[in-house]
N, C-alpha and C positions, 0 to 999 in steps of 0.2 A: 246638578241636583235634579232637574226637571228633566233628565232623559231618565234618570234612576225610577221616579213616579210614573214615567213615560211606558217602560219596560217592566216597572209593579202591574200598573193598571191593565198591561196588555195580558200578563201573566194570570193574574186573575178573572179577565174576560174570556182567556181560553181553558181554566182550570175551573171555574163555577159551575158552567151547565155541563159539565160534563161529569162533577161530581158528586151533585147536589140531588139528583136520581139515584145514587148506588146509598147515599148518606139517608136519603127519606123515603126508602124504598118499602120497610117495614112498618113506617109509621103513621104512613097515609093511604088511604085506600082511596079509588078512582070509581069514579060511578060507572057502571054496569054500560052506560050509551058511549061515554069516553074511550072503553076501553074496548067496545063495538070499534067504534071511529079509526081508532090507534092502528086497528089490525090492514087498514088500508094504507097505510101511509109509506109503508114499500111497495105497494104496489102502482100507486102512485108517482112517487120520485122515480122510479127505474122508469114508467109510463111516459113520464116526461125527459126524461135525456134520452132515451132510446127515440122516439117523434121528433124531437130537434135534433139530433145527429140524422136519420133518417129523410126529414125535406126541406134542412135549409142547408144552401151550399153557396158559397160565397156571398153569405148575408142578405140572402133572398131566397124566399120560401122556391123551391124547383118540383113542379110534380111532372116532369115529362120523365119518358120513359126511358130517355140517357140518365137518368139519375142511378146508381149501381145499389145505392143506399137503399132506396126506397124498394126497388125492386126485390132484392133479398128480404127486408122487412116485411112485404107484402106476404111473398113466399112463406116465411118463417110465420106469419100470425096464423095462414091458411093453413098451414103443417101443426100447427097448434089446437087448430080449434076442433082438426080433423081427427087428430090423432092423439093431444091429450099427453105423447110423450115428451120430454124435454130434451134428452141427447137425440133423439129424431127431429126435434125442429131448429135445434144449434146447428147439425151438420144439413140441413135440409137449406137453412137462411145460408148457412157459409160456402158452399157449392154454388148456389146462384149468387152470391155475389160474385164468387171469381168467373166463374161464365158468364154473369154479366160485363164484367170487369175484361173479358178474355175475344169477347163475341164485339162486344160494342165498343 
């Protein structure tokens, strides 16, 4: 019986927040600063797994310049901020990484 309750409870820990937004999406409104707030929150999360894949390598922060990660990364912000395009700074980071990858 307690795996049954085990495997309920988990069932609706993975089914509430995820439907509980599409269910009172109509009925509540969000304050105008919240919904400012909300609009960073991908940009964010991507901010942070791409920085952690980028300078920790084997469970230690690496900022030397054998890192292949960091070096593409570097590349690809600089391609970004310069250029403003996004399929130019995809294939711009992913060249330098394999040159890095290829060189070092």
């Amino acid at each position: 019986m307690s795996i049954w309750l085990l495997i309920l409870g988990m069932a609706l820990v993975t089914f509430l927040p995820r439907y509980l937004p599409f269910a009172l999406a109509g009925r509540i409104s969000l304050p105008p600063l919240l919904v400012a707030a909300l609009d960073y929150v991908p940009i964010a999360v991507l901010t942070a797994i791409i920085v952690q894949t980028a300078l920790i390598r084997d469970g230690t922060v690496n900022l030397n310049l054998d890192n292949h990660h960091l070096l593409a990364a570097l590349a690809a912000t600089v391609t970004a901020l310069v250029s403003r395009k996004m399929f130019l700074t995809i294939a711009v980071g992913l060249i330098c990484y394999l040159l890095a990858r290829w060189v070092l």
